[in-house]
N, C-alpha and C positions, 0 to 999 in steps of 0.2 A: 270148072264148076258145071259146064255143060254137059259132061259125062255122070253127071249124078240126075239119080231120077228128078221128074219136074217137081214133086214136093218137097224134097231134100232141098233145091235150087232154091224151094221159095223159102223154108227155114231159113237156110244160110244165109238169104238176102235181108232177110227180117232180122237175122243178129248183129247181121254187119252194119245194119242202119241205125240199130237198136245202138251200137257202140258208136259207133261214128256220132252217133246225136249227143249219147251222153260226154264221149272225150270233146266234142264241141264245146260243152256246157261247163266243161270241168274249165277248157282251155281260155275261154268267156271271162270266168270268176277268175281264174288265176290273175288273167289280164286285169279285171276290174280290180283284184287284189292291189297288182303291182301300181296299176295307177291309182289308187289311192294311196297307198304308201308313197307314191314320187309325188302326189299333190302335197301328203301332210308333210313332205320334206321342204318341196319348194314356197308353202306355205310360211312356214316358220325360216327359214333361210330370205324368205325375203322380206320381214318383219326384220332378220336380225342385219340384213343390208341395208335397208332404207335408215334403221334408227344410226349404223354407222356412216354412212352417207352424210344423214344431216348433223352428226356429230362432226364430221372432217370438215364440211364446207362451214358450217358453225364456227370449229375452234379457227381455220382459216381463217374467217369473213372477219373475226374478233380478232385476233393476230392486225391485219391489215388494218383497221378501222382504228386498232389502237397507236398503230403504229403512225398514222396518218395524222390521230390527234395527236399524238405527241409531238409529232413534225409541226402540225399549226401553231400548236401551243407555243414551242420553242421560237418558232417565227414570230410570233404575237410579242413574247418576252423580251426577244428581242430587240425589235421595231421596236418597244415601249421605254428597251432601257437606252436606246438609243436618242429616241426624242425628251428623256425625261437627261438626260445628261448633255444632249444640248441646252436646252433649256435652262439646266442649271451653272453652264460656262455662259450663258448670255448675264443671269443672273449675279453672277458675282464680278464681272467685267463688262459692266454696261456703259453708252458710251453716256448716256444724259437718266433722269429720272423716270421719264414717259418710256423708254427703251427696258427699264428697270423693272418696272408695272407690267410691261407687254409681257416679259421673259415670264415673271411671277406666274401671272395671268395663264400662258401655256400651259407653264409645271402642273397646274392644278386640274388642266381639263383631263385627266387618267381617273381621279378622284370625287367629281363631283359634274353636274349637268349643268349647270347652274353657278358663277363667279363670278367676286367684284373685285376691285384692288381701291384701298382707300386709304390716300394718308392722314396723318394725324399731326397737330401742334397742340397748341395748351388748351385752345377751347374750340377748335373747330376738326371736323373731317372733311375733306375731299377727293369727291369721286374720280380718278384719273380711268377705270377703264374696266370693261367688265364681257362677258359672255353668256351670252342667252338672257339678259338680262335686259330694263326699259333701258334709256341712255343716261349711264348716271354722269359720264366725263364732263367735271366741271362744277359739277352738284357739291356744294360747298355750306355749310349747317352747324349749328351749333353740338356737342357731342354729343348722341343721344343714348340715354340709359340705357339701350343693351353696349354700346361702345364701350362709355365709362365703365363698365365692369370688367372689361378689357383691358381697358387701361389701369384701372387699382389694381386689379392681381395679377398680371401678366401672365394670364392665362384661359387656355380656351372655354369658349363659354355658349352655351343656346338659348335663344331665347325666339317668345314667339312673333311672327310675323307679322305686327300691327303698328300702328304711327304709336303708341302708346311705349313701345318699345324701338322705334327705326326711325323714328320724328318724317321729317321729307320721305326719306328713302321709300317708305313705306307706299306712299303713291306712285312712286315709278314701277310695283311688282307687277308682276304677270299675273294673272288666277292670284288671289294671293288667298282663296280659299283652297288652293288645289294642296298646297303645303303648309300647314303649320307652324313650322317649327323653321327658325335659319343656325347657321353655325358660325362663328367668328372664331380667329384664329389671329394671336397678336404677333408682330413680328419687328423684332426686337433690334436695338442698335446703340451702342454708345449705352444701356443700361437702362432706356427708355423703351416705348411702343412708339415706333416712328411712323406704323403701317398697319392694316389691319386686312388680311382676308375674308374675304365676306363667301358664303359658300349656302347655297340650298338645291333640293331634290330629293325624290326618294331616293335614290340608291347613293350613296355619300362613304365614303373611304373616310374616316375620322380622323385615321392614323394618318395618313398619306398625306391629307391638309395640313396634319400639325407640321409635319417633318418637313413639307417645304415650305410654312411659313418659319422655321427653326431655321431651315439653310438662306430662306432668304436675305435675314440681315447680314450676312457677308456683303451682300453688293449697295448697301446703303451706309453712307459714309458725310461726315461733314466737307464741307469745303476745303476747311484749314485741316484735316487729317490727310495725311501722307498716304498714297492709293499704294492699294498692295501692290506686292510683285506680280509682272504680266505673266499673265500662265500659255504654257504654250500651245501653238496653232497644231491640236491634236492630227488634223490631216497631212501636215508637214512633217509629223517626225513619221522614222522609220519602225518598223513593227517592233525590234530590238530597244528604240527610244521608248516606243508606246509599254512596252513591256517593266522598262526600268524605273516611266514616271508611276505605273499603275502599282508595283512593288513598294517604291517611294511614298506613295498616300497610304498604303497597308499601313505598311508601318508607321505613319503618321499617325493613325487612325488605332492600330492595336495600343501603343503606348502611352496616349493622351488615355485610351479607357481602361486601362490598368491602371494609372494613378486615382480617375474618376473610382475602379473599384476598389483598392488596395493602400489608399491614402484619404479614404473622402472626407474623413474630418480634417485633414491638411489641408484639402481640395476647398471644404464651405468655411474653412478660419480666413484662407488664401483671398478668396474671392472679400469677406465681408471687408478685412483687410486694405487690401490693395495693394497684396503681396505675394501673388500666388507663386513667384519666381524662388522669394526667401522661403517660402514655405516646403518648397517644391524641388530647393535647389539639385541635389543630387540627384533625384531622378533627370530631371529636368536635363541637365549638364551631360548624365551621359547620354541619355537620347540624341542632344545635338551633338555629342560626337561622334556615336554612331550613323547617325543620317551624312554628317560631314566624309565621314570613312567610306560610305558604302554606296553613296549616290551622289553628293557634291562631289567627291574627286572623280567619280566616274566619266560625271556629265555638270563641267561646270557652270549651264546651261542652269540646273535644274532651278526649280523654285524650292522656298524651301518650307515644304508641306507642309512639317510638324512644327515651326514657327505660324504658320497658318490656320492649322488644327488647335494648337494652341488658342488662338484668339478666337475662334468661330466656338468653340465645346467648351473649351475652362474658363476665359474670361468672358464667355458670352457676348462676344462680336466688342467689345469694350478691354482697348490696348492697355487704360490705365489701371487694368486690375489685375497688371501683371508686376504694376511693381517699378519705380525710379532705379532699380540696379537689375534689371531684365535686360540685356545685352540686344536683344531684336533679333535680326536672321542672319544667316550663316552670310550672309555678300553686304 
């Protein structure tokens, strides 16, 4: 460019800047182009990562946390059916009456805040033992009208939380404005209310009190009544034994409520009776021979369940309402 005159020089310089500025400006834009197309990309890409991000650690953290509670949960279940079935082997093999109470007493703390254990005779109750409760051991009373209504129906009953309805007891409560309402729960033996559960709180399992004042009278027995058969020391036998006895009670336990569903006007003639045996006899008869076939010769050991199921579910913890030609148990 030096060989061209000095005006020519300064044209060409002037176009070439001329160009040079504008391919700058083009090359400017194009850039700002491209970067905003890589912003509106990485914009939205990272909208659609962050929402899947908190979706993975989401459905993760939810996975875990369920997984964890269902671990507790099962643990809890556990632990509870564990102490509620001791409890209930304290309950039906007790060594004295006060031993009897305590077991009851247990069973009931899954179910209620608040538990008393109170026996009963012809005109009086007393208090042998209670939890969370004033000290009623020993508290001995004439029956007071929420009791009597226990005792006439044999069956559960509320009433409210005043001397007008608890006589004594009623001065031993805690707050006795803080609760209202109590729960009584009869529990039953030889045909009678030998015991009653006393139960209050807000939060109250209704079911769970009746069913173990229902299992308790297994272990309340007269003097002159011949004690069941000893059941056995569940941590001595082998997983194999624990297996065979826990099959043995199914079937105890399926059979007895197949007749309850499939016979019950045999089942409430049997009972008013005092025959449930003649009423019953063929089922009855082959039950124990299948129990005798499939668990007494296995394990001459065993107890024999469904003679046990028998008297705690059909004759209601009361032997004689099974009938003078009821054979008894397989041994």
């Amino acid at each position: 460019m030096s060989s061209l005159p000095v005006p020519q020089q300064s044209r060409v310089a002037s176009v070439l800047s001329e160009q040079r500025e504008a391919a700058r400006e083009q090359l400017a834009a194009a850039w700002q182009l491209q970067i905003s197309r890589i912003e509106d990309l990485l914009h939205a890409g990272w909208k659609e990562h962050l929402a899947l991000i908190f979706e993975e650690r989401f459905e993760e953290l939810a996975k875990r946390l369920a997984a964890e509670f269902a671990a507790e949960l099962e643990e809890a279940r556990r632990r509870a059916s564990e102490d509620f079935n001791r409890a209930m082997r304290r309950i039906t093999r007790p060594a004295d009456q006060q031993e009897w109470a305590a077991a009851v007493l247990e069973a009931t703390a899954p179910f209620a805040p608040r538990t008393a254990i109170f026996m009963v005779d012809d005109r009086n109750v007393r208090g042998v033992c209670a939890r969370g409760i004033g000290a009623i051991a020993g508290l001995e009373m004439p029956v007071p009208p929420a009791f009597a209504t226990v005792l006439r129906t044999q069956e559960p009953a509320t009433a409210p939380r005043t001397a007008a309805e608890l006589s004594d007891l009623a001065a031993l409560l805690d707050n006795p404005e803080a609760d209202s309402m109590c729960h009584l729960f009869p529990v039953t033996a030889m045909g009678r209310v030998a015991a009653v559960v006393y139960a209050e709180g807000d939060e109250i399992d209704l079911n769970g009190l009746e069913a173990v004042a229902a299992l308790a009278g297994a272990g309340l027995r007269p003097a002159s009544e011949k004690p069941s058969p000893t059941l056995p020391d569940w941590a001595q036998l082998s997983p194999q034994e624990q297996e065979l006895h826990l099959r043995a009670q199914r079937f105890a336990r399926v059979r007895v409520a197949e007749m309850q569903l499939y016979k019950s006007q045999a089942v409430r003639a049997g009972r008013s009776q005092k025959n449930l045996y003649a009423a019953l006899k063929p089922e009855i008869d082959a039950a124990r021979e299948t129990f005798r076939r499939e668990f007494t010769a296995a394990s001459p050991a065993m107890p024999d369940y469904f003679h046990l199921e028998l008297i705690r579910t059909l004759a209601n913890n009361d032997v004689a309402v099974l009938g003078e030609d009821y054979p008894g148990p397989l041994f």
